[in-house]
C-alpha positions as CSV (number, residue, x, y, z in Angstrom):
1,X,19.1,27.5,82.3
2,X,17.3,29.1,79.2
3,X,18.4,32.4,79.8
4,X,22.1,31.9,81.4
5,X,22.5,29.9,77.7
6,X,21.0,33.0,76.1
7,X,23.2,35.4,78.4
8,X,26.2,33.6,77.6
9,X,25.4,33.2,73.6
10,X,24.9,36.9,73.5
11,X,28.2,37.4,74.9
12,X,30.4,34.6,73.0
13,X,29.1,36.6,70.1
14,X,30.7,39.6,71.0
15,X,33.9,38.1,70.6
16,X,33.8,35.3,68.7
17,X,32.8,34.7,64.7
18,X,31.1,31.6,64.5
19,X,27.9,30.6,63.2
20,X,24.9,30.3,65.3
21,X,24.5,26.7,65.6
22,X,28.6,25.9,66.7
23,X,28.1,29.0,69.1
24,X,25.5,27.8,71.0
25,X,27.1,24.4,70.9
26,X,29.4,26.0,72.9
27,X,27.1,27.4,75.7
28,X,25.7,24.1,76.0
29,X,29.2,22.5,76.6
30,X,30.1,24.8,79.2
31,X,26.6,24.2,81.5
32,X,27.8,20.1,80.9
33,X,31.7,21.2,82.1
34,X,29.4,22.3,85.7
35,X,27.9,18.4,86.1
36,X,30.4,16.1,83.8
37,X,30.6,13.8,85.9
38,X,27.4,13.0,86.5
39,X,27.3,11.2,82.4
40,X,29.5,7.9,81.8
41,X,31.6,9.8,78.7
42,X,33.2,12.8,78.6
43,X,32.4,15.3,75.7
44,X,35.3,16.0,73.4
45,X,34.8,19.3,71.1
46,X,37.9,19.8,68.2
47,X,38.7,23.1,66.8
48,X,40.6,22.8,63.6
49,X,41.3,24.9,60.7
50,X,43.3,25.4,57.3
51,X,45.6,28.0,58.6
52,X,46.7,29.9,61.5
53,X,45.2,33.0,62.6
54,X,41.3,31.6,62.2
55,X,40.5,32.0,66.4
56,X,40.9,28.6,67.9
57,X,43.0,30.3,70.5
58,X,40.5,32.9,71.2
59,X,37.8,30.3,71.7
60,X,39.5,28.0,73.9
61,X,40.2,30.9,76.0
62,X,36.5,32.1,76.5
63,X,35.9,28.7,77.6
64,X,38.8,29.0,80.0
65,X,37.1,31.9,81.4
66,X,33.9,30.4,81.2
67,X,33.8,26.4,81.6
68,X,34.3,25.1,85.3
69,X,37.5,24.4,86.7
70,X,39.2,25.1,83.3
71,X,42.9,24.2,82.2
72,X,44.4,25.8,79.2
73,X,47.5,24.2,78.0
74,X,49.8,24.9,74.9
75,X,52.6,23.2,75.7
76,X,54.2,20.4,77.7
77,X,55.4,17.0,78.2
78,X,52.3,13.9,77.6
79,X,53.7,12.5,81.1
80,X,53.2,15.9,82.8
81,X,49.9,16.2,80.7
82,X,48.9,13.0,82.4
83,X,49.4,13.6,85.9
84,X,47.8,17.0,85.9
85,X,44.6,15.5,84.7
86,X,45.0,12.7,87.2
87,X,45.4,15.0,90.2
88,X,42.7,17.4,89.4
89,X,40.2,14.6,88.1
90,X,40.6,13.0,91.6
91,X,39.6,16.5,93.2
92,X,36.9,18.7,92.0
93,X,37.1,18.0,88.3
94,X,39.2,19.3,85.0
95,X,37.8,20.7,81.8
96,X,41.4,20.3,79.7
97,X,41.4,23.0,77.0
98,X,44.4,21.7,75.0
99,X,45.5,24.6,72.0
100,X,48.8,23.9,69.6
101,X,48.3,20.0,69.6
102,X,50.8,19.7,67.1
103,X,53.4,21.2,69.2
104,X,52.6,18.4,72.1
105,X,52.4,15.6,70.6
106,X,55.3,13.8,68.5
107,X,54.0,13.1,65.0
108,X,57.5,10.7,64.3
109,X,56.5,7.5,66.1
110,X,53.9,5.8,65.5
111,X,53.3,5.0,69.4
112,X,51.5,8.7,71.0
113,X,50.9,8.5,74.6
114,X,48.9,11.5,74.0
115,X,46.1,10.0,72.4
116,X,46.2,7.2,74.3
117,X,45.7,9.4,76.9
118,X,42.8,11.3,75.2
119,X,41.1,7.6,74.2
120,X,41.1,6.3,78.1
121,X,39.5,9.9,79.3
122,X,36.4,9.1,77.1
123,X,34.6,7.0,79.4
124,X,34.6,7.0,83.1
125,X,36.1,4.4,85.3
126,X,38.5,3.7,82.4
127,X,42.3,4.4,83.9
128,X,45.4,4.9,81.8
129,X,47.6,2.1,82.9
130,X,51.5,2.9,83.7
131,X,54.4,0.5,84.9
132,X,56.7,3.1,87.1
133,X,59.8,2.4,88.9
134,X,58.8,1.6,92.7
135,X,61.1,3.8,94.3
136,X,64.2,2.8,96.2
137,X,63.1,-1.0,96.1
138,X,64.1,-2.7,92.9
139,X,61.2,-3.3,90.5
140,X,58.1,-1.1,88.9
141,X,54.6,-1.0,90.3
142,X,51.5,-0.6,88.4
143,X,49.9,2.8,88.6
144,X,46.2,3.6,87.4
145,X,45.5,7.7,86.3
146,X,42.1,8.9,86.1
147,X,41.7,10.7,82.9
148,X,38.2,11.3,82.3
149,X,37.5,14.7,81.7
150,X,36.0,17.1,79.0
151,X,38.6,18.5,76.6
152,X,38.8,20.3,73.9
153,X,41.6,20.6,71.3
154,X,43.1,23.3,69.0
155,X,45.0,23.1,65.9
156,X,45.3,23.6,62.7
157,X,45.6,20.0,60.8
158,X,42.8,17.7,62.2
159,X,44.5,14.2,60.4
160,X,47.4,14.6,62.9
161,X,44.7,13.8,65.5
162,X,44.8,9.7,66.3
163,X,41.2,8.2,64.4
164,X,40.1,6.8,67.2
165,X,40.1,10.2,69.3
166,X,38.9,12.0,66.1
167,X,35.9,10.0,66.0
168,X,34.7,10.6,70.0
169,X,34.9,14.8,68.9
170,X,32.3,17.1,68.1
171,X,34.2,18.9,65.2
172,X,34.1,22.6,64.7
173,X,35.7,24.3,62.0
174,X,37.2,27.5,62.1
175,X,37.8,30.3,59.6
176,X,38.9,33.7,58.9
177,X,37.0,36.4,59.3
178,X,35.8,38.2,56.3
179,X,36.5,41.8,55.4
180,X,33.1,42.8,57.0
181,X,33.6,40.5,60.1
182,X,37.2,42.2,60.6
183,X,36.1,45.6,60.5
184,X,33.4,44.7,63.0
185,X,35.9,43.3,65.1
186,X,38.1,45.5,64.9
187,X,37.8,47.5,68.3
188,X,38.0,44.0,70.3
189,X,41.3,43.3,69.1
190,X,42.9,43.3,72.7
191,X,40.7,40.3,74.5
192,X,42.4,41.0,77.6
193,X,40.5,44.8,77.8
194,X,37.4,43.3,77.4
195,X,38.0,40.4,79.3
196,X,38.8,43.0,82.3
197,X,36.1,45.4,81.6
198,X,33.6,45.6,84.4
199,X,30.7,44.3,82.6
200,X,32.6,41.2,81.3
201,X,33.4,40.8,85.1
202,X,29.8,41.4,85.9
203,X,29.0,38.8,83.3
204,X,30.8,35.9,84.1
205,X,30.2,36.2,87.6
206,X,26.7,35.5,87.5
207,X,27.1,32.9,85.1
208,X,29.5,30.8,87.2
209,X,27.3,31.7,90.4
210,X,24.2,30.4,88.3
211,X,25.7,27.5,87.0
212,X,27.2,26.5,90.4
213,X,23.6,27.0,91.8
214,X,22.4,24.9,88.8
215,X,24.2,21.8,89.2
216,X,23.2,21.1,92.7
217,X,20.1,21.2,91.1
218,X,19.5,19.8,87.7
219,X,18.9,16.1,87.1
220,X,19.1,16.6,83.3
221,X,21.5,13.1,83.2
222,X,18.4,11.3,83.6
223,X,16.7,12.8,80.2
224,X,15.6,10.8,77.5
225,X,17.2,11.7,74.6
226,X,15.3,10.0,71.4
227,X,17.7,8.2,68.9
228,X,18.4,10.7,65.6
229,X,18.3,8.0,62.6
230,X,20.1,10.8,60.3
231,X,23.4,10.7,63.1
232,X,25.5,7.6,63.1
233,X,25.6,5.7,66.7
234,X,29.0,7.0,67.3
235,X,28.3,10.6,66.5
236,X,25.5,9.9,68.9
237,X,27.4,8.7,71.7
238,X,29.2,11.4,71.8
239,X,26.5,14.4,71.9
240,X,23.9,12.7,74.1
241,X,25.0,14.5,77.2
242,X,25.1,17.4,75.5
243,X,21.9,16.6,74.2
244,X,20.3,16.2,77.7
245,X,21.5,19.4,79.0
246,X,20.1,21.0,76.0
247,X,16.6,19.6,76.6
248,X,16.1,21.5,79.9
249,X,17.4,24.9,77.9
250,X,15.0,23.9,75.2
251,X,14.3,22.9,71.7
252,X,16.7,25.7,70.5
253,X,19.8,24.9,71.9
254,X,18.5,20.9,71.4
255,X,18.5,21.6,67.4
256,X,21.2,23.5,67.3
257,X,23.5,21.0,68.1
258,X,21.3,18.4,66.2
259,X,21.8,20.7,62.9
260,X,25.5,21.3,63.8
261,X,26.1,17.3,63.9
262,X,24.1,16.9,60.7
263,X,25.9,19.1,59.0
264,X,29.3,17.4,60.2
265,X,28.5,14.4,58.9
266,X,27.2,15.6,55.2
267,X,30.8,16.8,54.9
268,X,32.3,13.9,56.1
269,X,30.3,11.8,53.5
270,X,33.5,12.7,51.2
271,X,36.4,10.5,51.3
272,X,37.9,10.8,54.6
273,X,41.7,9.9,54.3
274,X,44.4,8.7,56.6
275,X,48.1,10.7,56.5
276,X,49.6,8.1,54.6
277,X,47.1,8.5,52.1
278,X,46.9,11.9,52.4
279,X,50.9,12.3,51.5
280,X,50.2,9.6,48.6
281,X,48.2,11.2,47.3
282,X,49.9,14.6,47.1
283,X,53.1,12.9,46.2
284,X,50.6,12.0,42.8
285,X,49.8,15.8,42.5
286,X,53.4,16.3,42.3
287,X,54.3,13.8,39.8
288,X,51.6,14.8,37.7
289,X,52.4,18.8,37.8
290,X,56.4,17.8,37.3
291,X,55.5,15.5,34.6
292,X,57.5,12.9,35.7
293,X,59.1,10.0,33.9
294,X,58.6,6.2,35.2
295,X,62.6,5.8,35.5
296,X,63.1,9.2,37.3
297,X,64.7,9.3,41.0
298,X,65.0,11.6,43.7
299,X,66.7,12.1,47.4
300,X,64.6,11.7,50.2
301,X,65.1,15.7,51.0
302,X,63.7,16.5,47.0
303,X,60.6,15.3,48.2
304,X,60.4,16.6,51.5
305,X,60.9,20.0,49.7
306,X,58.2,19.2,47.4
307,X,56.0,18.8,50.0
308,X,56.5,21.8,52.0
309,X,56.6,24.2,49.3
310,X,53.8,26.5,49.9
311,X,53.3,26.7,45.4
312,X,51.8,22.8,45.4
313,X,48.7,23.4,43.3
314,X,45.8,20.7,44.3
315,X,43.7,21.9,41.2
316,X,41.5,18.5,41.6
317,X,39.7,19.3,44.8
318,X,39.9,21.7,47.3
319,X,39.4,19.1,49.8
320,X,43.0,18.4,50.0
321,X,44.1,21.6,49.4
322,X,45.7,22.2,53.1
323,X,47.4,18.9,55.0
324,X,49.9,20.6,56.9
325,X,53.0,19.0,56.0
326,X,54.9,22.1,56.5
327,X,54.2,22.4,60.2
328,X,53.3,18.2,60.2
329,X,55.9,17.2,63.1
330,X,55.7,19.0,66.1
331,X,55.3,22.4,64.6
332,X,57.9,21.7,61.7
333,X,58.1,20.9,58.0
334,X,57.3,16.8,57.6
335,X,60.4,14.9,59.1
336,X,62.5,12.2,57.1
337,X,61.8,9.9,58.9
338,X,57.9,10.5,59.3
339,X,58.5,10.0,55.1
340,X,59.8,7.2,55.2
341,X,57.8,5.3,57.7
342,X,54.8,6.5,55.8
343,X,55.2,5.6,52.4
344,X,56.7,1.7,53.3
345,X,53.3,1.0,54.5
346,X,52.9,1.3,50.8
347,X,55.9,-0.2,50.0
348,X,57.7,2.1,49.0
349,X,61.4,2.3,50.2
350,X,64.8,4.8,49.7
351,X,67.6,3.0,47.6
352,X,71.3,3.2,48.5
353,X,73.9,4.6,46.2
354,X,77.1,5.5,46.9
355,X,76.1,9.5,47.3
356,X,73.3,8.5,49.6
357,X,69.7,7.9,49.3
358,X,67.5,7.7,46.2
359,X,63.4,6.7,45.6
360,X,62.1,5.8,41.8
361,X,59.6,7.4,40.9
362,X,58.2,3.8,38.9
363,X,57.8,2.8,42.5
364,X,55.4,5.1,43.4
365,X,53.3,4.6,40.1
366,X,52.6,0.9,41.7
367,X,51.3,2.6,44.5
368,X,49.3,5.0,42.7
369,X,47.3,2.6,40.6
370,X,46.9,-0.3,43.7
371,X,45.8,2.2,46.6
372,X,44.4,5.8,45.1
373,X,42.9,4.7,41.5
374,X,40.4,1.9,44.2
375,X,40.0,4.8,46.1
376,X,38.4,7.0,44.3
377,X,37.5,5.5,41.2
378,X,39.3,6.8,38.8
379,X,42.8,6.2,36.5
């Protein structure tokens, strides 16, 4: 297994700039895609970044080429989303490889069938439940979907993703490549050459033909994996299986995803915020750069302009520099509505006037001192 990880590593680098330890993360979730089902959870691995053009796309398609009996999906319907994973899960297996998240999942209502989808594929023998109509007889029946596979997700603003399925991922963040890197890269801009070249062929043949060899094999499920005291039991949960395929590669692969995980979780240690906060919280960056006055009001569409303007400074801290609320419902600037059902968890609520809509700004102010000053700790 050492050297098909090493094989494979060598040639994920060819194409892909990432750092060592998410790289070979990588290798190590494609061996697990070959004997899934062997573990009781399924691994989830998120690709994010702050803005397009950073390679999530080219990543989930080496693991299309790469991981066993790979789907990649960038559009479509959460019902037909649902039943693809339910027929192939009941056959041989599906590794879902899920790019432009944004653009499946419908960020206005607060009830995603998506992610409920995503949460009841964690663990295995835990069906998504659906009342459906029964046919020509009068009536619905109830119909259990097996959803537990491996998945992996691509997109660009990681809040949009439900916290619940956020927190069973292994998150990888991607950037762009530097000057150097580009240049580098520059004679592999058309994948599909490379991907069709002979040795590429060559390549992946054997490594499927290894790894199909390999799982008939391996017994790497029944590994002790010691418990890491600087990972959370969550965090934990959620790499084990990885971690016990990486044991029979060896201590290098094993650390590297140890290291990656770490490192995850240092960043985290920062405020993690939800999307309501998040837009509260830039609506104060707003007020502050505008200089607003306690008795000043607005339209609903004033603010979804603000929001969306790609000149909002966040001079305070990079962290939430990018949220996305220009591409934050289904690929599209923030909605209305999506607004307005944010902010009234806050109370916060449009007026009527006779030529339409209308918030106050001293409503917001309220907000600002009860729910962000706790926050963080400051005026």
């Amino acid at each position: 297994l050492k050297e098909a990880l090493e094989i494979l590593n060598k040639y994920l680098k060819r194409f892909i700039v990432l750092p060592s330890d998410p790289r070979k993360l990588l290798c190590v979730f494609t061996a697990y895609t070959y004997i899934y089902k062997q573990f009781d959870f399924a691994c989830y691995i998120l690709l994010y970044s702050a803005e397009p053009r950073c390679g999530k796309t080219r990543v989930l398609k080496h693991l299309q080429w790469n991981c066993y009996e790979s789907k990649y999906i960038s559009g479509g319907s959460p019902s037909a989303f649902l039943r693809e994973v339910d027929m192939k899960a009941r056959k041989n297996g599906i590794v879902l490889l899920l790019d432009e998240v944004d653009k499946i999942i419908n960020l206005d209502t607060s009830d995603n069938k998506f992610f409920g989808i995503c949460n009841s594929g964690i663990e295995q023998g835990n069906p998504f439940i659906l009342c459906e109509p029964s046919g020509k007889e009068k009536g619905y029946t109830i119909k259990e979907y097996d959803t537990f596979s491996p998945k992996a997700f691509g997109l660009i603003n990681p809040s949009i993703v439900d916290g619940a399925t956020r927190d069973r991922c292994i998150e990888i963040k991607m950037n762009r490549k530097t000057l150097e890197e580009t240049k580098q890269f520059k004679v592999l801009r058309n994948v599909r050459k490379f991907y069709n070249s002979p040795e590429a062929k060559a390549t992946r043949k054997s490594l499927r033909e290894f790894f199909m060899e390999w799982r008939d094999t391996t017994t790497c499920w029944e590994n002790e994996v010691p418990v890491i005291e600087e990972i959370n039991d969550r965090s934990f949960d959620v790499i084990e299986s990885l971690l016990q395929v990486a044991q029979e590669g060896g201590s290098e692969w094993y650390d590297a995803i140890v290291d990656h995980v770490k490192a995850s979780e240092q960043e985290d240690q920062d405020v993690d915020l939800t999307n309501e906060q998040k837009l509260l919280f830039d609506c104060r960056i707003i007020f502050n750069t505008a200089k607003f006055k306690d008795d000043r009001t607005f339209t609903p569409s004033q603010l979804q302009g603000w929001l969306t303007e790609e000149t909002v400074a966040h001079d305070d801290d990079k962290k939430f520099s990018e949220h996305g609320w220009h591409f934050f419902s289904n690929g599209k600037p923030i909605s209305l509505k999506a607004i307005a059902r944010m902010l009234s968890k806050y109370g916060i609520s449009s007026k009527r006037r006779a030529n339409g809509k209308y918030y106050t700004s001293g409503d917001f102010y309220q907000a600002f001192q009860r729910y962000l000053d706790s926050l963080f700790g400051v005026d």
